[in-house]
N, C-alpha and C positions, 0 to 999 in steps of 0.2 A: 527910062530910069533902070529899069529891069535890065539893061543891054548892059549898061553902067557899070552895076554892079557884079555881074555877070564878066565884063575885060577884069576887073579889079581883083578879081576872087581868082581866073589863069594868069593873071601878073605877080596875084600873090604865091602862088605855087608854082610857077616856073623859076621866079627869084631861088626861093626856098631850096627848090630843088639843086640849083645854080651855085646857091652857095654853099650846099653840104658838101659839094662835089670839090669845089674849092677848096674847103677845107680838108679835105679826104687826101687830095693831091700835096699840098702844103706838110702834111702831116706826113707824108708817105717819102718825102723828101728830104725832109727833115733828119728821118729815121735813119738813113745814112751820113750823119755826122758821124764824126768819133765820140767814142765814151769817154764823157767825163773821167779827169781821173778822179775824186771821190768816190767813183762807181764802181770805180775799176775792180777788176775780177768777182764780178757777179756773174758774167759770162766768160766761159773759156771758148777758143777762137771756133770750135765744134758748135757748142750748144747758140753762139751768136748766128753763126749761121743760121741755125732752126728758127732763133727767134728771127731774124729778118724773111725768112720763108716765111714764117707763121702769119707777122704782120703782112707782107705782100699778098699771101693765099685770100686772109682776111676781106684786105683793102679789094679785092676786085669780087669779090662775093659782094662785098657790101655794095660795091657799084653797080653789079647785077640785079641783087634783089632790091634797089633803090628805085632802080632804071626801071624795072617790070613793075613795082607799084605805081608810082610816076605816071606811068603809060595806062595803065588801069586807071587810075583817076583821070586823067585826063580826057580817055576814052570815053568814060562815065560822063562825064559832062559835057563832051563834046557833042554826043549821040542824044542826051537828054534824058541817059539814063536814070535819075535819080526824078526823074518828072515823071519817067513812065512808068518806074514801080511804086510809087506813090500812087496813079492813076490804078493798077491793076488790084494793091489792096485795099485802096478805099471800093473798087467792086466786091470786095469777101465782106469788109467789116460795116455796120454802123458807128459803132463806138470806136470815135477820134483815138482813146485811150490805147484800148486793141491796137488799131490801124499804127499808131506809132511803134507801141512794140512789135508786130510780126515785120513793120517795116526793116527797126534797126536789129532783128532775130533774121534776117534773109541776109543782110548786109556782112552782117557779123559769119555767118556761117558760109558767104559766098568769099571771104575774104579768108577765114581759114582753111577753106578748101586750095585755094590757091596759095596760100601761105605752107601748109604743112609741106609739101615737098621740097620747098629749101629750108624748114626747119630740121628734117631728116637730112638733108647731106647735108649740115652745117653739123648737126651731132655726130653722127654715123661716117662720115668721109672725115670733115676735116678737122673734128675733136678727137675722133677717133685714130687720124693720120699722126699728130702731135703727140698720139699718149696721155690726152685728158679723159678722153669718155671712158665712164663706168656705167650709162643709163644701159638699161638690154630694151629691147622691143615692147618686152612685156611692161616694163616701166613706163615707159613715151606712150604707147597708148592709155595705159592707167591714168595720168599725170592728164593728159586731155579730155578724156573723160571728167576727170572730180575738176578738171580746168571748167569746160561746160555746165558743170553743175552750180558749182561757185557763179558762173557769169550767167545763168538762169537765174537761180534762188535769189542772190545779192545786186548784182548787176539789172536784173530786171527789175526785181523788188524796190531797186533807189528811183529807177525810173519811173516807174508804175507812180507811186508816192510822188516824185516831183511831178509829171504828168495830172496827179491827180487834185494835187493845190493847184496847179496853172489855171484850172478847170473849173475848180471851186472859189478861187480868190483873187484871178490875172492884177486888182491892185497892190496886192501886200503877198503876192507871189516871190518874189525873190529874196523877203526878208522871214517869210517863214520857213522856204525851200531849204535856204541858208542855216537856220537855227536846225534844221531835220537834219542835215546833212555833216551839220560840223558837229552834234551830237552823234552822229551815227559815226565819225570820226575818230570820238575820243572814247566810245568803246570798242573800235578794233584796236588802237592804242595800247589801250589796258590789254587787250583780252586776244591780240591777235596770234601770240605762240601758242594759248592754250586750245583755240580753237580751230585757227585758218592750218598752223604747219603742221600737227598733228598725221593731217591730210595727206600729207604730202613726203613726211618726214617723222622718224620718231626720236625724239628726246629723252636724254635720261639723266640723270643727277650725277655727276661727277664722282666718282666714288673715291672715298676718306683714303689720302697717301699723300706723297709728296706733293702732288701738286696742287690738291684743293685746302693742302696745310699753307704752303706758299702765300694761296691767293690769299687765302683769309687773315694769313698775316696780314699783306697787305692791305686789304681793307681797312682792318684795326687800327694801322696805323696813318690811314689818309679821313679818318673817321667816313669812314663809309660803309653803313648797313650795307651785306650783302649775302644773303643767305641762299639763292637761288640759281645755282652754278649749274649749266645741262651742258651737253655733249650732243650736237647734231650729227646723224649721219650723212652728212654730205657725201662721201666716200660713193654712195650707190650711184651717181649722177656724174662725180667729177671729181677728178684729184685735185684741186686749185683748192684753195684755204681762204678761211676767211673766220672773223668774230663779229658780232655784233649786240650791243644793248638796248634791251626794249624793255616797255611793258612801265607804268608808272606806279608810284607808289609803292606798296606791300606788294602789287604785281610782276615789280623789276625784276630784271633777270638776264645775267650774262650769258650770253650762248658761245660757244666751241666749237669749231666744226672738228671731226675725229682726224681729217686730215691736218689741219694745223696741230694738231696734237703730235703727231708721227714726223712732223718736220722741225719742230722747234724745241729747244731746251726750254726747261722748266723756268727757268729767267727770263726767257725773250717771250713767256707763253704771257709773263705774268707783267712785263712792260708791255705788251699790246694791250692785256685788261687795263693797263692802268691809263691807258691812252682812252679808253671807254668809258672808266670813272671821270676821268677827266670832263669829258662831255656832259657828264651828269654833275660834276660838281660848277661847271660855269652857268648848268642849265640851256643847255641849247637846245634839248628838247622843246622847256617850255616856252626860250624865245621862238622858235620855228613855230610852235603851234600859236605864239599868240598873233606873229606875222601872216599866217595863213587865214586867219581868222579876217580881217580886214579884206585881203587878197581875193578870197572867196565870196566876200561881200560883195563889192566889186565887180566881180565875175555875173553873177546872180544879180544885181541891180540890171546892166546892160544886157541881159541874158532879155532878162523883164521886159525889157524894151523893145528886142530886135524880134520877139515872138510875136509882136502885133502887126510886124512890115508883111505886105501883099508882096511888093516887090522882092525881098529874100526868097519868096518861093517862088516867085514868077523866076527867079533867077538859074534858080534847078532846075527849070522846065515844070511849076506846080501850076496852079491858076489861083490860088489864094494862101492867107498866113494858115498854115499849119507847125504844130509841134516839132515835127522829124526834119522835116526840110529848112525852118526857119532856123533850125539847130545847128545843122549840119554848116551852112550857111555864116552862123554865125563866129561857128569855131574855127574857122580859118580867116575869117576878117576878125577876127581879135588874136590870131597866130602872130603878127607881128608884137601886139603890144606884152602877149603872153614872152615871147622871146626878149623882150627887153629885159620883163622883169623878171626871165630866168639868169639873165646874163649877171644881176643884181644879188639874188638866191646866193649861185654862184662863188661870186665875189664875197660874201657872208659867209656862205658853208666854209671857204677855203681858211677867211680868219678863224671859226671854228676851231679847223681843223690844226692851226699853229696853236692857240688855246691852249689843247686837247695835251701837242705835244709838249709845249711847252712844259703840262703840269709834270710828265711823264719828264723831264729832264731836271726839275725841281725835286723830283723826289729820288731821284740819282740812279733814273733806268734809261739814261739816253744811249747809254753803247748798247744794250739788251736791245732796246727800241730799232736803234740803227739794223742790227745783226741781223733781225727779225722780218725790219721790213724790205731788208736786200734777199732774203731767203725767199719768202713770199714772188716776191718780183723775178726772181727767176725760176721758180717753179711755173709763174703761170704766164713763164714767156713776154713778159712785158716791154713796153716800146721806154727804152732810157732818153732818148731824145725828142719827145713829143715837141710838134713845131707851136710856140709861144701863143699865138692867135687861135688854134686850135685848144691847147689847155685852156685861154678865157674863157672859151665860147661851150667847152663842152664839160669840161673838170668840175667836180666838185670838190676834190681833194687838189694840195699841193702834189708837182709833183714828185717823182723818190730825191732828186737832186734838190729841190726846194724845201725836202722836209730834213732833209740829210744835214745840208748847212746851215738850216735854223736849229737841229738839236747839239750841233758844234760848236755855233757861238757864244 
């Protein structure tokens, strides 16, 4: 049975692998269509060039560092690797607890070791080649650092905790694990700009002029409390732009990055917020959290289950059920059904995201909105023809052409 499981789990990761690749190709092919004309002149026949390097450079990076994790896993398993370092720390620890975290604390840090050097020539060569990068050295190391810390403190902290119900209550494990986890949830939620970016990034209140007059007109007039306007420094890490709204309740709050600030007019700054109200006036915050809530259920029910199989870990090369291996085990024979229900996410976030626009066309900012998000799209080099199967499968937004002729009609 052990053997079983064991072909099912390299069928399920050579598919996987199989298909990303397929779609990579697909996409990559795609990309030399002609430009729509809707689109037309977002690239001039110069910068179209760069962008089609830019995606090509991309697409064979990706297929490198895909290929080399791939091979890494595979190796791991093949060899029995994850059986014989299970073996080597239950020699350090007694405590099952321990033994799980130092396990997935070797894992983790044996995988950024091999990870970090094509995260540096992805920054450093080939953001830096395009004219995106602004991180310096001293940053990327900073940045991994409070990375580490965060995935100590928090990251072990969740585990330790699930670990430690598993322990204490394996029958009503996945629905108290569930209740810790999705409360642990709903206050990074609230609380995650004033605490997580801080770290990483610093925030400041937009300061009183034309544009935080603008916004707040607008708010006023879509009735929407909004008091909470900041200004990220994105700029330090990357010219590309971006907005985003978080935080619920009295905690809401629109964020800026400095560089959409420096590329757009004070009109297309304030049709992208309104494309953010938007999401907060249909609520798709709280539909996504009440959908994840079930989802997660789900997850942790069967979790519950696949913890008490001998065979899952006979499968990794263990001799009995343990935590780390049954885990490991399980997360990839529920990668197919996980992918189903992303494909569905998906298909949800993207009605969202016409919502969104929609409201943004009702309130009479769909040319600002357009202007804004062809500006966007070509600062950060974007693929105008992304191939149809590839947008299902990976998109969560529409894409520019699908958002372009929805705010037209």
């Amino acid at each position: 049975m052990a053997k079983t499981v064991f072909i099912i789990i390299i069928i399920i990761l050579i598919v996987d692998f199989i298909f990303e690749r397929f779609l990579a190709y697909l996409n990559i092919r795609s990309s030399k269509q002609p430009i729509p004309e809707l689109l037309s002149g977002i690239y001039d026949e110069a910068k179209y060039k760069k962008q089609q390097m830019y995606l090509n450079v991309n697409s064979r990076f990706g297929m490198i560092t895909t290929t080399f994790s791939f091979l890494i896993i595979m190796l791991m398993f093949g060899f029995g690797g994850f059986g014989w370092l299970d073996s080597v720390v239950n020699e350090w620890f007694a405590s099952p607890i321990l033994v799980s975290l130092v396990f997935f604390a070797i894992l983790f840090i044996a995988n950024d070791i091999l990870s970090t050097p094509f995260e540096i020539y992805d920054t450093f060569v080939i953001e830096e080649r395009f004219g995106f990068n602004k991180t310096t050295p001293k940053t990327f190391v900073f940045d991994k650092l409070k990375g580490y810390l965060l995935t100590l403190i928090i990251g072990g902290g969740i585990l330790a905790l699930i670990m430690w119900i598993y322990h204490l209550n394996p029958k009503y494990f996945w629905l108290i694990a569930w209740a810790c986890v999705s409360a642990f949830g709903l206050f990074m939620g609230m609380f995650y700009s004033e605490l997580i970016v801080p770290l990483f990034n610093k925030q400041t209140p937009l300061e009183p002029g034309e544009l935080r007059d603008a916004i707040e007109k607008f708010s006023t007039k879509a009735d929407f409390s909004l008091k909470n306007i900041y200004v990220i420094d994105g700029s330090k890490r990357s010219t590309k732009s971006n907005a985003y709204f978080t935080g619920l309740g009295k905690k809401k709050r629109i964020v800026l990055y400095d560089t959409l600030m420096d590329e757009l007019t004070t009109d297309e700054i304030v049709a992208v917020l309104a494309h953010e109200i938007g999401h907060n006036k249909y609520k798709h915050m709280l539909k996504n959290m009440v959908i994840a809530l079930p989802y997660n259920l789900l997850i942790f029910f069967l979790l519950g289950i696949f913890l008490k199989s001998d065979v899952l870990a006979q499968a990794l090369g263990g001799t009995q059920a343990n935590f780390h291996l049954n885990l490991l085990a399980f997360g990839i024979l529920y990668s197919p059904i996980s992918m189903i229900l992303g494909l569905l996410m998906n298909i949800l976030s993207r009605k969202f995201e016409y919502q969104a626009d929609n409201f943004v066309k009702t309130s009479g900012l769909a040319k600002d909105l357009i202007s804004s998000l062809k500006k966007i799209t070509s600062q950060a080099l974007s693929n105008l023809t992304p191939h149809p199967t590839y947008v299902f499968v990976n998109y969560s937004h529409p894409t520019l052409l699908q958002r372009v002729k929805n705010l037209i009609s």
